[in-house]
VOMARPA-114798 format. One record per residue (C-alpha): x, y, z; residue number from 1; residue in three letters. Coordinates in steps of 0.05 Angstrom, whole numbers, plus 5000, padded with zeros to 4 digits. Layout:
# VOMARPA-114798
{atom {X Y Z} NUM ALA}
...
***
This chain:
# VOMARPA-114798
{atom {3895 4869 3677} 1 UNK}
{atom {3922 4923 3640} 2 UNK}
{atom {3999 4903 3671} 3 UNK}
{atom {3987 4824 3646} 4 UNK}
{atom {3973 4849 3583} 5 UNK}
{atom {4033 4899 3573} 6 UNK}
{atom {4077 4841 3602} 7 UNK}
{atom {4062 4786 3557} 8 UNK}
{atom {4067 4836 3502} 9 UNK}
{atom {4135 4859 3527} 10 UNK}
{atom {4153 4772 3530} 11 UNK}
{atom {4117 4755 3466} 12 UNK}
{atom {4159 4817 3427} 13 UNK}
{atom {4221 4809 3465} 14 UNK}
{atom {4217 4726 3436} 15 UNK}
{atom {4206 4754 3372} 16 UNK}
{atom {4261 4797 3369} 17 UNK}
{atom {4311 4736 3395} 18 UNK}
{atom {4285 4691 3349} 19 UNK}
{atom {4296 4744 3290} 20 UNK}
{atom {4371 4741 3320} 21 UNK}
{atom {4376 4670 3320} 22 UNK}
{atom {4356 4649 3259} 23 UNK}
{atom {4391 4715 3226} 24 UNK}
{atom {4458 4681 3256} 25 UNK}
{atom {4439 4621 3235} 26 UNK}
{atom {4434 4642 3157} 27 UNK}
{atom {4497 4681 3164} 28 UNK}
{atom {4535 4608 3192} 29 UNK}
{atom {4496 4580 3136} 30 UNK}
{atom {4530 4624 3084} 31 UNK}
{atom {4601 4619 3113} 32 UNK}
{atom {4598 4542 3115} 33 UNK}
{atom {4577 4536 3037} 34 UNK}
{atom {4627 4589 3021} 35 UNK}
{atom {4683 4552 3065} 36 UNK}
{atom {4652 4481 3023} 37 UNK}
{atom {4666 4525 2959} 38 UNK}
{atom {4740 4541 2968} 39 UNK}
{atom {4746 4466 3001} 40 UNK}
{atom {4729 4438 2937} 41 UNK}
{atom {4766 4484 2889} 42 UNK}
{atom {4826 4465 2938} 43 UNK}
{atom {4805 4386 2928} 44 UNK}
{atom {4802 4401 2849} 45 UNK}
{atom {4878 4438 2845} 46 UNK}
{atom {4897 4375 2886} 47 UNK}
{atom {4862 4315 2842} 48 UNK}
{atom {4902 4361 2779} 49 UNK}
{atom {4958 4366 2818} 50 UNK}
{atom {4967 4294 2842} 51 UNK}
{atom {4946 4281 2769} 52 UNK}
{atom {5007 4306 2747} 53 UNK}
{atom {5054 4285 2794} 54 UNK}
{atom {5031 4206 2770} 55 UNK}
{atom {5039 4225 2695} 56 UNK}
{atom {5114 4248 2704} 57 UNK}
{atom {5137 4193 2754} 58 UNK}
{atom {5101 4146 2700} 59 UNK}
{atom {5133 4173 2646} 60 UNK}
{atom {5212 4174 2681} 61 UNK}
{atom {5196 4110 2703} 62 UNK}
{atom {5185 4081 2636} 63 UNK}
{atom {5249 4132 2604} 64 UNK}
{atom {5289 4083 2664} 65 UNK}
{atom {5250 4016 2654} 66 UNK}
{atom {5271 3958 2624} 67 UNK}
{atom {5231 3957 2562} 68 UNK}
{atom {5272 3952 2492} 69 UNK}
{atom {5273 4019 2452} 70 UNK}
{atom {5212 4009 2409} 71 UNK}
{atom {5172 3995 2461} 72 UNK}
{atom {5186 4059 2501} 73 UNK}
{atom {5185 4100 2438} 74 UNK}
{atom {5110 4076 2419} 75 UNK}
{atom {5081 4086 2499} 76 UNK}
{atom {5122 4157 2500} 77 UNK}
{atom {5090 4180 2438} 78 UNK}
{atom {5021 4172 2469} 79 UNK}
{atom {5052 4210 2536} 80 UNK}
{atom {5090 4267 2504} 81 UNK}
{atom {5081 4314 2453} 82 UNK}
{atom {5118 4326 2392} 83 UNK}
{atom {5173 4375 2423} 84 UNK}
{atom {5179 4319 2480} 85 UNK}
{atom {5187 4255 2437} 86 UNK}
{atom {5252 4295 2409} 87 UNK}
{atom {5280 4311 2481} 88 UNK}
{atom {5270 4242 2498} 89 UNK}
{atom {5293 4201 2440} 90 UNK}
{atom {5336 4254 2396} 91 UNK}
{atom {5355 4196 2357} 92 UNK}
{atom {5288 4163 2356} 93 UNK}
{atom {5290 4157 2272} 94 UNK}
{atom {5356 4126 2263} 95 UNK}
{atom {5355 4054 2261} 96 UNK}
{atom {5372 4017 2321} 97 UNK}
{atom {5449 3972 2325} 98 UNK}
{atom {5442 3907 2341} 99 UNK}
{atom {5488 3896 2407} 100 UNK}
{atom {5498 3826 2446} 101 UNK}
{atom {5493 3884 2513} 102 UNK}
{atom {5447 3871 2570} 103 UNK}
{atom {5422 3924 2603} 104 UNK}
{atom {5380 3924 2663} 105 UNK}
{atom {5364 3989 2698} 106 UNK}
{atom {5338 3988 2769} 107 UNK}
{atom {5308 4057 2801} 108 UNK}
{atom {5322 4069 2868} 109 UNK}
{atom {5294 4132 2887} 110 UNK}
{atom {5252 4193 2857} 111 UNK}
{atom {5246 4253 2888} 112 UNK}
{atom {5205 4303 2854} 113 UNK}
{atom {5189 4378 2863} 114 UNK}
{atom {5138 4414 2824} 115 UNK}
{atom {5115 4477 2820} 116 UNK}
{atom {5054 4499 2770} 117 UNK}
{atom {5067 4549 2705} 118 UNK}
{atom {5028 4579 2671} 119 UNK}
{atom {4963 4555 2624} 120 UNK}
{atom {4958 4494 2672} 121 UNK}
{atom {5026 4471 2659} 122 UNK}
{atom {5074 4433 2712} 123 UNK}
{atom {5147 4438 2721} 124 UNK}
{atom {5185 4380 2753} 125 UNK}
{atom {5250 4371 2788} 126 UNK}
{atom {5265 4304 2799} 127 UNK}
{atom {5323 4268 2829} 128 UNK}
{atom {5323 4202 2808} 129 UNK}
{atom {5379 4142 2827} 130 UNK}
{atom {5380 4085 2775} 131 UNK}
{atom {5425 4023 2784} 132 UNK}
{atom {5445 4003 2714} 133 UNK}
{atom {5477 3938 2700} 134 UNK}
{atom {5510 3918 2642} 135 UNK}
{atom {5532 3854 2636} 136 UNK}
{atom {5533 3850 2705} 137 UNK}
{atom {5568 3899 2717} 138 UNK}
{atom {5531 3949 2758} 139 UNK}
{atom {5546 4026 2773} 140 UNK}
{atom {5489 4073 2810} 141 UNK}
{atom {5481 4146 2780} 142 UNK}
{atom {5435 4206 2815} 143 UNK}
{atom {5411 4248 2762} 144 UNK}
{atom {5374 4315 2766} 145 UNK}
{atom {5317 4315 2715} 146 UNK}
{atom {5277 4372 2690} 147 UNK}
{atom {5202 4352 2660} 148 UNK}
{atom {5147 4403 2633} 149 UNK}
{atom {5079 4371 2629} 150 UNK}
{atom {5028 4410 2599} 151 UNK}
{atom {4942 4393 2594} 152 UNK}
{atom {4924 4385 2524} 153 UNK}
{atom {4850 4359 2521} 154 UNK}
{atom {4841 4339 2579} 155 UNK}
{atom {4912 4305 2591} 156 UNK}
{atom {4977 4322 2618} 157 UNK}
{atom {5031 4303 2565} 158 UNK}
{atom {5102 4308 2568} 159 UNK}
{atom {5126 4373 2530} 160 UNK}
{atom {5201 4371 2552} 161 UNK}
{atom {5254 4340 2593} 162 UNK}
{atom {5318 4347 2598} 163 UNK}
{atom {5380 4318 2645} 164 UNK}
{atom {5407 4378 2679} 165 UNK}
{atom {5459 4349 2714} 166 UNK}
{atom {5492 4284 2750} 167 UNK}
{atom {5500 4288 2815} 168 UNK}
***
């Protein structure tokens, strides 16, 4: 009787001890999933800001290459730059404008864009962009190189400077 007893005592402490294990592992899996969920979603939020930005500058070069007269563009870019930007983008934005008989029509082709994040939440562009222009029907394709710094001012990225580096 004395050997039944010492055996189920042996079992019954030898299942404790593996269920200790198991659910020991178990909190440890636990903890490495949330923490694994944690770095997940801070990778999700860099890429929301990220993709974020990338639609604010190919908005913005899109309307600096659209179709719409002067004004217009100078009214929507003042809501999507900031002070130092409006100048880089219309340096001659408070002279008045010449009447001309011109049509213009631009036409992008292509934008290419490569970023890479600054500092203070700020975004640097590179963006190579082909417009068809046609004046009076007359067309002729340039491939520009464009530099853009967007940076997050409450809560919005705004244009803070872009330049044309080159023609390529």
């Amino acid at each position: 009787m004395k050997k039944v007893i010492f055996c189920i005592s042996v079992i019954t402490l030898l299942v404790i001890v593996v269920c200790g294990y198991l659910v020991q592992q178990s909190r440890a899996e636990e903890r490495s999933v949330k923490e694994k969920m944690h770095v997940m979603a801070q990778e999700k939020k860099a890429l929301n800001v990220q993709s974020k930005a990338t639609d604010v500058n190919q908005a913005f070069l899109r309307m600096l290459f659209g179709n719409q007269s002067i004004e217009d563009k100078q009214k929507q870019a003042k809501v999507e730059t900031t002070a130092k930007g409006f100048a880089m983008a219309f340096p001659s934005a408070g002279e008045p404008q010449k009447e001309t008989d011109l049509q213009v029509v631009n036409e992008i082709d292509h934008i290419e864009m490569y970023h890479r994040e600054g500092d203070a939440g700020s975004y640097q562009f590179l963006t190579v962009i082909e417009v068809t222009t046609s004046v009076n029907n007359i067309r002729s394709t340039n491939k520009m190189l464009i530099q853009t710094i967007l940076v997050k001012k409450k809560q919005q990225f705004l244009v803070d400077n872009v330049l044309i580096l080159t023609n390529l």
